[in-house]
VOPAGU-2260 file (C-alpha; in pm, 1 decimal, decimal comma):
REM VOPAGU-2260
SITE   aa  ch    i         X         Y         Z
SITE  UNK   A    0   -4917,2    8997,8    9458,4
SITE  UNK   A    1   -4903,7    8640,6    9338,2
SITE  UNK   A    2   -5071,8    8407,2    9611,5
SITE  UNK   A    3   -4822,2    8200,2    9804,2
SITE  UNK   A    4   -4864,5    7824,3    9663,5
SITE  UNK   A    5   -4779,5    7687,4   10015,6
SITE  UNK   A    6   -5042,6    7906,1   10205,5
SITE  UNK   A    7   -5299,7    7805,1    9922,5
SITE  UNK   A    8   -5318,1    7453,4   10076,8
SITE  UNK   A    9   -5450,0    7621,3   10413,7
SITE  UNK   A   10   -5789,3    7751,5   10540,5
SITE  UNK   A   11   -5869,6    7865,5   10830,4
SITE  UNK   A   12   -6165,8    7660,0   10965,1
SITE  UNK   A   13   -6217,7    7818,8   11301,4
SITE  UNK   A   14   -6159,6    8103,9   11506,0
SITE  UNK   A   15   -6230,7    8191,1   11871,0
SITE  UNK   A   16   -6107,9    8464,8   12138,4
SITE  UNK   A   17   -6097,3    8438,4   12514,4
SITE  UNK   A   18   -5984,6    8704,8   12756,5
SITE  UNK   A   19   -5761,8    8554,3   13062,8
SITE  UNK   A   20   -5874,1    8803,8   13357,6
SITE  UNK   A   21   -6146,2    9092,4   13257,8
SITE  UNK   A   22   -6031,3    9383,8   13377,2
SITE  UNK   A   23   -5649,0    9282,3   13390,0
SITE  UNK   A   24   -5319,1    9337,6   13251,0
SITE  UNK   A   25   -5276,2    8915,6   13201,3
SITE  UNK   A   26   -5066,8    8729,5   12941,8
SITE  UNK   A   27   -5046,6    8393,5   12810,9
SITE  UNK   A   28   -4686,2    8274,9   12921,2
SITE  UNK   A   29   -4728,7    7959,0   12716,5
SITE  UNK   A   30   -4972,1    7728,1   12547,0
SITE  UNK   A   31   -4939,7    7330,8   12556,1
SITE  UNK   A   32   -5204,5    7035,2   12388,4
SITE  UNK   A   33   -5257,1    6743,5   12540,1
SITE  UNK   A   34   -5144,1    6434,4   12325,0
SITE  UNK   A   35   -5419,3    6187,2   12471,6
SITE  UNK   A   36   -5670,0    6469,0   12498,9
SITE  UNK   A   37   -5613,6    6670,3   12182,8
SITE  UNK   A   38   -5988,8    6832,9   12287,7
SITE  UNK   A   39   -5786,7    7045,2   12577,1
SITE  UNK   A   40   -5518,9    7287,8   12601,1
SITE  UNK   A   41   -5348,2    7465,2   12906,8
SITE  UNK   A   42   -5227,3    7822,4   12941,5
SITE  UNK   A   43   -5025,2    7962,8   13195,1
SITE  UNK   A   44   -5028,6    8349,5   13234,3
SITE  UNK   A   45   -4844,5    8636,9   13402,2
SITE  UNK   A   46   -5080,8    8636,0   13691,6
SITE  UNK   A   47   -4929,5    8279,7   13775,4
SITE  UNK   A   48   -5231,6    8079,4   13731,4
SITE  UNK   A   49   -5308,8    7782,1   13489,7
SITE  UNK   A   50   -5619,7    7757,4   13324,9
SITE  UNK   A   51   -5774,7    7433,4   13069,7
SITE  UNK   A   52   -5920,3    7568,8   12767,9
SITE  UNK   A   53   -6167,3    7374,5   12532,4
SITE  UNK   A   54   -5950,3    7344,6   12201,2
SITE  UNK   A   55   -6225,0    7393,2   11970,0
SITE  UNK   A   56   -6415,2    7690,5   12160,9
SITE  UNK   A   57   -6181,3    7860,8   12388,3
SITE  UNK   A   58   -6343,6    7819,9   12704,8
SITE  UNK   A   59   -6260,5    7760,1   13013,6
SITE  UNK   A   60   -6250,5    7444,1   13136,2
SITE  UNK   A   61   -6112,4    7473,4   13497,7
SITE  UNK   A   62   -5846,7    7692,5   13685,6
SITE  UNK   A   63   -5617,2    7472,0   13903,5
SITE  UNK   A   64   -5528,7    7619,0   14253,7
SITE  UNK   A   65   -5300,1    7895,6   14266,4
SITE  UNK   A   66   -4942,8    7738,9   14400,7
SITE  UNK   A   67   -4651,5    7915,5   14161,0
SITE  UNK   A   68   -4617,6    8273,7   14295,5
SITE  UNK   A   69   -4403,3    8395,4   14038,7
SITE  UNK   A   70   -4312,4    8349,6   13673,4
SITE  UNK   A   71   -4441,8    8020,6   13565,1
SITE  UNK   A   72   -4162,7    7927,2   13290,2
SITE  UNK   A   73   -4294,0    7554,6   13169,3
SITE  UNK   A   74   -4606,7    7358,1   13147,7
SITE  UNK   A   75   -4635,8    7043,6   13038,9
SITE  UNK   A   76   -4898,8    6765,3   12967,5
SITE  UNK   A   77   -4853,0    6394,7   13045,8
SITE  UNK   A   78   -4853,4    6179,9   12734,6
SITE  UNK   A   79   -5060,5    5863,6   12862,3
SITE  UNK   A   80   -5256,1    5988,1   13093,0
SITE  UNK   A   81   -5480,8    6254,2   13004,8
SITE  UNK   A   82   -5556,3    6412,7   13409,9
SITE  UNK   A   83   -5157,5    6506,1   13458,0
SITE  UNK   A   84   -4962,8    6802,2   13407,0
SITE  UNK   A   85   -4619,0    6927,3   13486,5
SITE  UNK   A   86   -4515,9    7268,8   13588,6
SITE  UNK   A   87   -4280,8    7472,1   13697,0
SITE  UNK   A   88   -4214,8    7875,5   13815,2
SITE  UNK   A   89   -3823,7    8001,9   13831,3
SITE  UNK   A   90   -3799,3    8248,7   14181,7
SITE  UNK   A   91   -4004,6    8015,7   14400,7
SITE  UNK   A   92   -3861,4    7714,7   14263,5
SITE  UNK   A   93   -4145,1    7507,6   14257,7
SITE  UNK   A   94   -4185,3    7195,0   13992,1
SITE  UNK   A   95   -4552,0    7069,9   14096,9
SITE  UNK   A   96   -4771,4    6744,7   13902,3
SITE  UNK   A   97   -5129,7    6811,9   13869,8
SITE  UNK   A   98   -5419,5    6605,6   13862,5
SITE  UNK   A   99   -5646,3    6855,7   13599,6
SITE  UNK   A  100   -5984,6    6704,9   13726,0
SITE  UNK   A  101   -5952,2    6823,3   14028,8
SITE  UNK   A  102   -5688,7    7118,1   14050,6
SITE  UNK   A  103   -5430,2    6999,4   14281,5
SITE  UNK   A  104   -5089,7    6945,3   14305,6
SITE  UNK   A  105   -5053,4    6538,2   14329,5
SITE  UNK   A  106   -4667,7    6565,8   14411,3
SITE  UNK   A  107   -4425,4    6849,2   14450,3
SITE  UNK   A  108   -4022,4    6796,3   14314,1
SITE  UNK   A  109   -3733,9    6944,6   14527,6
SITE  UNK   A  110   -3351,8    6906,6   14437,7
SITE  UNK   A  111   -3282,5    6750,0   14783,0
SITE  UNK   A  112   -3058,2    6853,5   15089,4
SITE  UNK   A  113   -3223,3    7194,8   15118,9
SITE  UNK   A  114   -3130,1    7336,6   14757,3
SITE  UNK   A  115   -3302,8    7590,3   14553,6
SITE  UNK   A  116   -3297,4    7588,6   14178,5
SITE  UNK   A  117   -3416,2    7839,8   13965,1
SITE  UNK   A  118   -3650,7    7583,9   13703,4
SITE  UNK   A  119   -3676,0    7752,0   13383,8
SITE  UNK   A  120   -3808,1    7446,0   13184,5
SITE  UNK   A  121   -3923,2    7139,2   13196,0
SITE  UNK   A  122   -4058,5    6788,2   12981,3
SITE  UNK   A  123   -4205,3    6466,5   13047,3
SITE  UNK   A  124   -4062,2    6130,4   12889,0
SITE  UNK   A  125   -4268,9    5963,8   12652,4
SITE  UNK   A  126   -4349,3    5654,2   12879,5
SITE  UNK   A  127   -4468,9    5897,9   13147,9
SITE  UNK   A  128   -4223,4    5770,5   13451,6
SITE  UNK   A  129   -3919,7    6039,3   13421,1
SITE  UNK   A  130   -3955,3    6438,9   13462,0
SITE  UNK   A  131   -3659,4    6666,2   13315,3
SITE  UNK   A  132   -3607,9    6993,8   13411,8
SITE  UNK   A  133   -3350,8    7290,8   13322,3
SITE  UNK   A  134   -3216,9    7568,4   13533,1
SITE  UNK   A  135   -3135,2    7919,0   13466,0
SITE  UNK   A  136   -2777,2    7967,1   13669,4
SITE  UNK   A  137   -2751,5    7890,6   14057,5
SITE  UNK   A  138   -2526,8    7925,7   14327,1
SITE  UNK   A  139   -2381,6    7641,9   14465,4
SITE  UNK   A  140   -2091,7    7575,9   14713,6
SITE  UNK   A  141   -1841,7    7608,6   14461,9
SITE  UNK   A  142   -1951,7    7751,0   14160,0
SITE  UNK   A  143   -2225,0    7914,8   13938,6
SITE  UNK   A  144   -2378,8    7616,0   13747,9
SITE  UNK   A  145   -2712,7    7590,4   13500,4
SITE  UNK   A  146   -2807,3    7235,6   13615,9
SITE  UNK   A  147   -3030,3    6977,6   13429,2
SITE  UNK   A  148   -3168,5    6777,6   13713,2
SITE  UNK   A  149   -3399,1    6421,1   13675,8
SITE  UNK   A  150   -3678,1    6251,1   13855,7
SITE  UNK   A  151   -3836,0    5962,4   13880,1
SITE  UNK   A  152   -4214,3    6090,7   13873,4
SITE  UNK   A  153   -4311,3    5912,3   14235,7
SITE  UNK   A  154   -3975,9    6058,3   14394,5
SITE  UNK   A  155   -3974,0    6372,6   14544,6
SITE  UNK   A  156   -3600,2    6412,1   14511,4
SITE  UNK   A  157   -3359,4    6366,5   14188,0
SITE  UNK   A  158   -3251,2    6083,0   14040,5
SITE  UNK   A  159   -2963,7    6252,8   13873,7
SITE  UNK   A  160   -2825,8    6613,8   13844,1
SITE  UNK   A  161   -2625,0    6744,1   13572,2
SITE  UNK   A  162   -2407,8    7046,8   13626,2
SITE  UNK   A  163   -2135,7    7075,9   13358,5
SITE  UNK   A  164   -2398,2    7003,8   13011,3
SITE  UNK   A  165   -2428,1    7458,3   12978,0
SITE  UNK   A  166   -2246,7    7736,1   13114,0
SITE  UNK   A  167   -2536,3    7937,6   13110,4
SITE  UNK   A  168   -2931,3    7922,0   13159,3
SITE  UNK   A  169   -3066,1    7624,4   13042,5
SITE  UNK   A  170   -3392,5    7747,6   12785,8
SITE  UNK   A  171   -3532,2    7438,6   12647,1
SITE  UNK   A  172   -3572,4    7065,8   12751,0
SITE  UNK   A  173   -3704,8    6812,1   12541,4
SITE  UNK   A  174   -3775,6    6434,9   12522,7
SITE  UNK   A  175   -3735,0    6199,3   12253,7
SITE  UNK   A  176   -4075,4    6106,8   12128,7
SITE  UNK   A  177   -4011,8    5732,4   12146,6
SITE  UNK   A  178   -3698,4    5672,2   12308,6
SITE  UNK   A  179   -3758,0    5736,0   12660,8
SITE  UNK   A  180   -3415,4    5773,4   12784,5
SITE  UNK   A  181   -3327,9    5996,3   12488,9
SITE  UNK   A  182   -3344,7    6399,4   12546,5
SITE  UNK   A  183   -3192,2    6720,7   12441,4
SITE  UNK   A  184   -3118,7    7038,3   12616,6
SITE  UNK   A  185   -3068,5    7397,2   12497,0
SITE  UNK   A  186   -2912,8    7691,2   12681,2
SITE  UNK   A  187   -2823,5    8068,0   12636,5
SITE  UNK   A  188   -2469,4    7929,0   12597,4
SITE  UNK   A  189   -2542,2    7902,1   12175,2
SITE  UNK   A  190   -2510,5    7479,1   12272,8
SITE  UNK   A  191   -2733,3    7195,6   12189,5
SITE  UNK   A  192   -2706,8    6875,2   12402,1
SITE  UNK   A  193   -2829,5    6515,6   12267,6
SITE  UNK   A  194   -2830,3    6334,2   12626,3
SITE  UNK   A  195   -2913,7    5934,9   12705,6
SITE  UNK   A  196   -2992,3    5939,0   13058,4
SITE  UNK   A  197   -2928,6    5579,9   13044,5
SITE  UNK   A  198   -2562,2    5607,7   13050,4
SITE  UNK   A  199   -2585,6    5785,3   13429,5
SITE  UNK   A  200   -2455,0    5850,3   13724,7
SITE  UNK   A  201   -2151,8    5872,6   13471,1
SITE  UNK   A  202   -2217,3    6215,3   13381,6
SITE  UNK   A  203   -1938,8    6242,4   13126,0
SITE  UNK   A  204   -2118,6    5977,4   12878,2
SITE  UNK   A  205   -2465,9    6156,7   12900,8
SITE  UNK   A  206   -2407,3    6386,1   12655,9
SITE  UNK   A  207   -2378,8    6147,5   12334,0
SITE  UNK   A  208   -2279,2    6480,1   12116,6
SITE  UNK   A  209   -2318,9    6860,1   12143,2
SITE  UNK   A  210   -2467,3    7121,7   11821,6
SITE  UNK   A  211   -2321,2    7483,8   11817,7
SITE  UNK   A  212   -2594,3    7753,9   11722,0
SITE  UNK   A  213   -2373,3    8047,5   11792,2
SITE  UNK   A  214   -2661,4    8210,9   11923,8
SITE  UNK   A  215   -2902,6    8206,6   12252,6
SITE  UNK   A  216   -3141,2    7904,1   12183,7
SITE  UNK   A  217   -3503,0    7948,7   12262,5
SITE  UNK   A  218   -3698,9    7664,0   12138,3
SITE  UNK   A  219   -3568,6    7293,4   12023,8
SITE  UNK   A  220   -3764,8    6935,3   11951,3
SITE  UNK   A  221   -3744,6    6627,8   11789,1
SITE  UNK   A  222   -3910,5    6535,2   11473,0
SITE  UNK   A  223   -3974,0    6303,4   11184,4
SITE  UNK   A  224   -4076,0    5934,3   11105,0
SITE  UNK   A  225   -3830,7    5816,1   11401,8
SITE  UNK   A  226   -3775,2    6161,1   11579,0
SITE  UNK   A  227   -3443,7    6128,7   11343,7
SITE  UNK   A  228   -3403,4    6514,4   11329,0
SITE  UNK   A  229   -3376,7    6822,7   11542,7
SITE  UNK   A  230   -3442,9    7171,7   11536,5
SITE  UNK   A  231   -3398,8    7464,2   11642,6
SITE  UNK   A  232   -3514,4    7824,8   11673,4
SITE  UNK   A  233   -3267,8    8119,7   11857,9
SITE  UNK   A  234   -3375,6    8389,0   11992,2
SITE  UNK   A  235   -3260,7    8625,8   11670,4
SITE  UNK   A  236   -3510,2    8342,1   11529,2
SITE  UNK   A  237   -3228,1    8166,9   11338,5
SITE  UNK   A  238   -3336,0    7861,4   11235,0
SITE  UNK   A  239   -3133,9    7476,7   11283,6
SITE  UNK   A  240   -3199,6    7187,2   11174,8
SITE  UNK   A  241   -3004,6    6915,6   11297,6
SITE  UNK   A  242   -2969,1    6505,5   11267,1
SITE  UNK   A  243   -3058,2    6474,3   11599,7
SITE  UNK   A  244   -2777,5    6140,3   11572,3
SITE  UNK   A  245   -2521,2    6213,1   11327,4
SITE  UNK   A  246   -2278,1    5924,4   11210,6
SITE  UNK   A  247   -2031,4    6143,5   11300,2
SITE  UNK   A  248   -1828,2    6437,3   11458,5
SITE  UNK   A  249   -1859,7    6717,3   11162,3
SITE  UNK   A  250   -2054,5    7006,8   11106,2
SITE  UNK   A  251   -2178,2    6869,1   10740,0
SITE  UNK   A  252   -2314,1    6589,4   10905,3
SITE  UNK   A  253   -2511,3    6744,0   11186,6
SITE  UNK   A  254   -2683,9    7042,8   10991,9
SITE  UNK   A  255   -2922,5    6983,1   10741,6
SITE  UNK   A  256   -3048,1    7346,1   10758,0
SITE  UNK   A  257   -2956,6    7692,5   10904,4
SITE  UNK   A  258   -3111,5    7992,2   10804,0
């Protein structure tokens, strides 16, 4: 078989395996870098704890405390300051900041006025000062919404909530990485939101345009020289890509790729 040209181009420089829990049935949930401290990476696990790795070695760093006591379903590091990291579990509810050096939680996010959310992702804005994070569906008073709720990172409580962007549960959220009030959101529901959160509390010019996948999204993010494009991976793993800000309304000018 003929050597893939693309492949050619690659070696692998380094390799390294770590074991979560000895002994246990534990499994890495999800693995984030750190884009000020590209030496570290975080994993969360099935056994609902957090753990810093050494990116080069694979060992462990440090374990912060044990607060999520279910599924943790988003970690995320801080982009200018290299000691923070975001989290969040979906049963519990819990969306927690962390100060890494230490282990603890440094603040703790509620959705105000007693209500529960099921978080089932979450992102931090470039410029560090605004958390985003997505729901699976909830109950409320009047309805079954997937909300996409926003905080100001010293409030407790939101800044905004977002109830009619998905019909379903909310999989992905994702920042703009330079235009901080700039984010997308992807859902279960086969949609693709392009928000600016600076056009709130009128919820019904957030949403600057919506992409159709026709299929359960599972992972989304910006890219390029000016985070221009968009894409996308389903959980069928179809494949998008999108201009993330299309001149206009039509499908030809919003995909650039679907496979």
């Amino acid at each position: 078989m003929a050597a893939d040209p693309l492949m050619s181009k690659y070696t692998l420089k380094r390799t390294a395996a770590f074991n979560l829990n000895a002994g246990d049935q534990t499994y890495v949930f999800d693995l984030v870098s750190s884009e000020c401290s590209p030496e570290i990476i975080a994993a969360s696990a099935s056994n609902h704890v957090i753990k810093i790795y050494d990116r080069n070695t694979l060992t462990l760093k440090s374990q912060l405390k044990k607060e999520h006591r279910c599924r943790i379903t988003g970690i995320q590091f801080a982009h200018t300051n290299p000691n923070l990291l975001l989290s969040c579990s979906d049963d519990d509810g819990k969306i927690c900041m962390w100060d890494i050096r230490t282990g603890d939680v440094v603040q703790r996010y509620s959705v105000g006025n007693g209500g529960q959310i099921a978080p089932s992702c979450c992102d931090i804005n470039c410029s560090d000062q605004v958390i985003c994070v997505g729901s699976n569906l909830v109950n409320n008073v009047d309805d079954k919404d997937a909300i996409v709720a926003l905080w100001d990172v010293r409030a407790t409580e939101p800044s905004a909530v977002i109830t009619e962007a998905h019909s379903d549960d909310v999989t992905e959220v994702r920042f703009h990485p330079a235009r901080g009030n700039v984010f997308a959101t992807g859902s279960t529901d086969g949609l693709v939101n392009i928000c600016d959160m600076a056009q709130l509390p009128d919820e019904d010019e957030v949403i600057l345009h919506t992409l159709n996948s026709d299929s359960s999204m599972a992972r989304l993010g910006f890219f390029g020289p000016e985070g221009e494009y968009l894409y996308g991976l389903t959980h069928v793993e179809s494949y998008f890509i999108w201009h993330a800000f299309p001149q206009d309304d039509s499908e030809d000018s919003e995909v650039i790729v679907s496979v």
